[in-house]
C-alpha positions in Angstrom: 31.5 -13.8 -6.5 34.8 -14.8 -5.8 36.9 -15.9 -2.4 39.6 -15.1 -1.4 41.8 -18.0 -2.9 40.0 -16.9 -5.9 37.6 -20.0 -5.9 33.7 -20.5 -5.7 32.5 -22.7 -2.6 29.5 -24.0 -1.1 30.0 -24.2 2.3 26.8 -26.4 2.9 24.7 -28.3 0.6 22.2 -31.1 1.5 19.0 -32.7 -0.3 15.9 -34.5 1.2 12.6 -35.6 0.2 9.5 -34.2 1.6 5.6 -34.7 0.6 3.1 -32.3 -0.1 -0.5 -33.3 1.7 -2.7 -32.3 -1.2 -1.2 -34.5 -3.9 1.6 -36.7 -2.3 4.0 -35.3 -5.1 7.1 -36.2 -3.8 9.7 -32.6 -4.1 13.3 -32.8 -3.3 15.0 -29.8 -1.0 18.4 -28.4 -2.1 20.0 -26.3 0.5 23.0 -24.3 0.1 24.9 -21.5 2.6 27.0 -19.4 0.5 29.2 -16.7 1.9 32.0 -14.3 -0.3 32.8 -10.6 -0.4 33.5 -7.9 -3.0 35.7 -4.5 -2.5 34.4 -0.7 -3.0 37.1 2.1 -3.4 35.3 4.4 -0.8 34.3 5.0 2.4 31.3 3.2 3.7 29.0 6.0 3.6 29.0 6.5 -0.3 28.7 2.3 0.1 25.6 3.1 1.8 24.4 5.5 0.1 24.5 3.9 -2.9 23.3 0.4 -2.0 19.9 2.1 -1.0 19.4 4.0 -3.6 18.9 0.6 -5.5 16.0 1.6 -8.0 18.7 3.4 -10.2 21.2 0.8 -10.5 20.1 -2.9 -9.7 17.7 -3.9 -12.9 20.5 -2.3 -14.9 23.6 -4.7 -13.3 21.0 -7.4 -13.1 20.6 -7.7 -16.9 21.3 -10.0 -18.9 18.8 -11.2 -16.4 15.0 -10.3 -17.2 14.0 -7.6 -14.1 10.5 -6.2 -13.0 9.7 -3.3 -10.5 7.6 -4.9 -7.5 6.5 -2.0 -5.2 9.2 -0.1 -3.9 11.9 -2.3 -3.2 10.9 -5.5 -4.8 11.9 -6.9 -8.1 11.1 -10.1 -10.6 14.1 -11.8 -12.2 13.9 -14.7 -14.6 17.2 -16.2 -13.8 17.9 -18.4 -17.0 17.0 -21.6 -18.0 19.0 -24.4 -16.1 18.5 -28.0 -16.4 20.0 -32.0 -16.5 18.8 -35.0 -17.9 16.8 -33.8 -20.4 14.5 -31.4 -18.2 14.8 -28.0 -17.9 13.3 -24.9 -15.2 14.0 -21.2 -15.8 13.8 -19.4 -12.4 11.4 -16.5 -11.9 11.8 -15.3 -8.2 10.7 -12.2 -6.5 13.2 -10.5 -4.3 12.6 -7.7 -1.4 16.1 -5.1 -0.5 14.9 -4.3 2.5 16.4 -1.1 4.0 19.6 -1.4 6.3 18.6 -2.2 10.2 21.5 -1.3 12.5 24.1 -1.6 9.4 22.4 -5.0 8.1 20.9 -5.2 4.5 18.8 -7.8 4.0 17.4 -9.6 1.0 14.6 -12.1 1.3 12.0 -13.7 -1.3 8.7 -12.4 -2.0 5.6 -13.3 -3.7 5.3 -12.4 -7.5 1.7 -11.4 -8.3 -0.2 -13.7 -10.1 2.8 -15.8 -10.9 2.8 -19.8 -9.5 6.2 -21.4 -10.2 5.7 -24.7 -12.1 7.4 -27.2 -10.2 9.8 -25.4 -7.6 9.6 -23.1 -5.0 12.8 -20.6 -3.8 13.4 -19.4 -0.1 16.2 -16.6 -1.0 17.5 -14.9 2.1 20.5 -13.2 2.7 22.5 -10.3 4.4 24.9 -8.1 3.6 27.5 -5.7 5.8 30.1 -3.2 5.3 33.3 -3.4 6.5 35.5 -0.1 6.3 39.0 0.5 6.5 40.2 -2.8 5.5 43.4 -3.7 4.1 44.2 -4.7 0.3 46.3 -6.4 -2.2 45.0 -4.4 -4.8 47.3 -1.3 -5.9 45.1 2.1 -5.6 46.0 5.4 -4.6 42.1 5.2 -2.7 42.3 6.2 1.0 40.0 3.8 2.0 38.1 1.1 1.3 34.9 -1.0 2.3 34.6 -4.5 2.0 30.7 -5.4 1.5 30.5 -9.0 3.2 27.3 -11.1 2.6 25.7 -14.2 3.7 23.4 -16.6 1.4 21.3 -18.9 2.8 19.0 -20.4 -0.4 16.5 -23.3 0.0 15.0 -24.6 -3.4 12.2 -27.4 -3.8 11.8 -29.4 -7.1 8.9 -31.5 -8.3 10.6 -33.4 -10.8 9.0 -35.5 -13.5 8.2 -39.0 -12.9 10.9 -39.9 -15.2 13.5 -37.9 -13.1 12.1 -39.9 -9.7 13.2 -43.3 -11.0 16.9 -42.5 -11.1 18.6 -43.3 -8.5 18.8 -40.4 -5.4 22.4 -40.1 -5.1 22.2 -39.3 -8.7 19.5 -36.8 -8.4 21.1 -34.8 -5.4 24.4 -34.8 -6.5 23.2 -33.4 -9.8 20.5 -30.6 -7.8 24.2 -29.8 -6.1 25.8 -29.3 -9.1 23.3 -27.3 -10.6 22.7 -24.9 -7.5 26.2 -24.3 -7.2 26.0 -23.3 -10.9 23.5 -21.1 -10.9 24.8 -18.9 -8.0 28.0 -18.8 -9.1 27.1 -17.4 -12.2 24.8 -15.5 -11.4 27.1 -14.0 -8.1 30.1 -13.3 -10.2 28.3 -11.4 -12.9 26.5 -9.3 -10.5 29.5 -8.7 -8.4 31.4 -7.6 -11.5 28.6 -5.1 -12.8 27.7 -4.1 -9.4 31.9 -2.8 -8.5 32.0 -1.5 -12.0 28.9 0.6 -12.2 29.6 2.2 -8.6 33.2 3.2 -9.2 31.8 4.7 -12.1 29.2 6.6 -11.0 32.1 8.5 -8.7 34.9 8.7 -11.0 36.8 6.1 -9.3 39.4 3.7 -11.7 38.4 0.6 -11.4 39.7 -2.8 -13.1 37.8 -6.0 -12.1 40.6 -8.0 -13.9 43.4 -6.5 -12.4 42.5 -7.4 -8.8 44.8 -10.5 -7.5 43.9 -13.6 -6.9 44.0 -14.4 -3.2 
C-alpha cells in the first residue's frame, strides 16, 4: 500500500538472536510495524458490509498468491518465494479475519493443519478501521468516502543454514530488513489495488487506481 507522500515505509524494524531449548538452533527475529491506508468511494456501511462478506472476494484479490479455505474465516496463502545469498523460503501462512469488534477488524495468524514451516515461523497481526467522511484529492463526483486505516505489526523467525550464520550479523539483519520490507510492500500494494478495484466494481462505482495523486 501506499502513504501519503506516495512512498512505502517501515516505521520499525529490528533483529535479534534467540535459541530454541530442544536443539540450540540459533533463529534470528525480524520485526516490522507497518501502518498505510487505502480510499473506498462509499459510505462506511457498504465498507462494512463488504469487508465481512470476505469468502466472495479475498482468495480472488489474493491471487496471484496460492489461497486455501481454513474454516470459516481462515485462509492458507503461499506468499512467493523470497530469498538472498543463495537461499531461498516461500511463505505458507495461515490467516484468521476475525469479525469486526466495536468497529475494529482484526487479522491474526493461525495454525495450518498438518503443515510445519521449514525454517521460519510468522506472527501476523493487524487491525484495520474505517474512517468516513474524509476529505480527498482525488476528483469524484462520490458523496462520500471511507478511508480504511490499518495497522501491521509482523514478527518473523528464521533458522538460517549454517552457511548463512557465518556472515557477519550486520549483514544478515540488514539483508532480513530488506527482504521483509519487500515482501510486504509487494504483497500490500497488490492487494490494496485488487481489493479498491474489485469493490468499486461490485457497485458500479468508477474507479482508477492510477489516476489517484500522489500525496
Amino acid at each position: 500500500m501506499l502513504l501519503r507522500n506516495g512512498e512505502y515505509q517501515s516505521l520499525e524494524i529490528e533483529a535479534d538472536d534467540t535459541f530454541t531449548q530442544a536443539n540450540v538452533a540459533t533463529l534470528t527475529k525480524f520485526y516490522g510495524r507497518y501502518q498505510d491506508c487505502m480510499e473506498m468511494f462509499a459510505p462506511a456501511v457498504k465498507v462494512a458490509e463488504y469487508l465481512n462478506s470476505h469468502s466472495s472476494w479475498f482468495s480472488r484479490c489474493a491471487e496471484p498468491m496460492k489461497v486455501q479455505p481454513l474454516g470459516e474465516n481462515g485462509y492458507a496463502l503461499v506468499i512467493g518465494r523470497f530469498g538472498s545469498f543463495g537461499y531461498e523460503v516461500e511463505p505458507k501462512i495461515g490467516l484468521e479475519l476475525l469479525p469486526p469488534e466495536e468497529g475494529i477488524y482484526r487479522i491474526r495468524t493461525i495454525p495450518i493443519p498438518d503443515y510445519q514451516p521449514p525454517g521460519y515461523d510468522v506472527d501476523y497481526r493487524a487491525s484495520l478501521k474505517l474512517i468516513e467522511n474524509v476529505a480527498s484529492d482525488v476528483s469524484t463526483d462520490i458523496g462520500e468516502i471511507t478511508r480504511v486505516e490499518w495497522e501491521l505489526d509482523l514478527i518473523v523467525y528464521l533458522h538460517f543454514p549454517r552457511f548463512i550464520e557465518r556472515l557477519p550479523k550486520s549483514l544478515i539483519q540488514s539483508t532480513g530488513d530488506r527482504l521483509l520490507n519487500q515482501i510486504v510492500r509487494q504483497v500490500s500494494r497488490r492487494l490494496t489495488r485488487k481489493v479498491q478495484e474489485d469493490f468499486h466494481k461490485s457497485l458500479q462505482i468508477p474507479f482508477a487506481v492510477d489516476s489517484k495523486k500522489k500525496r
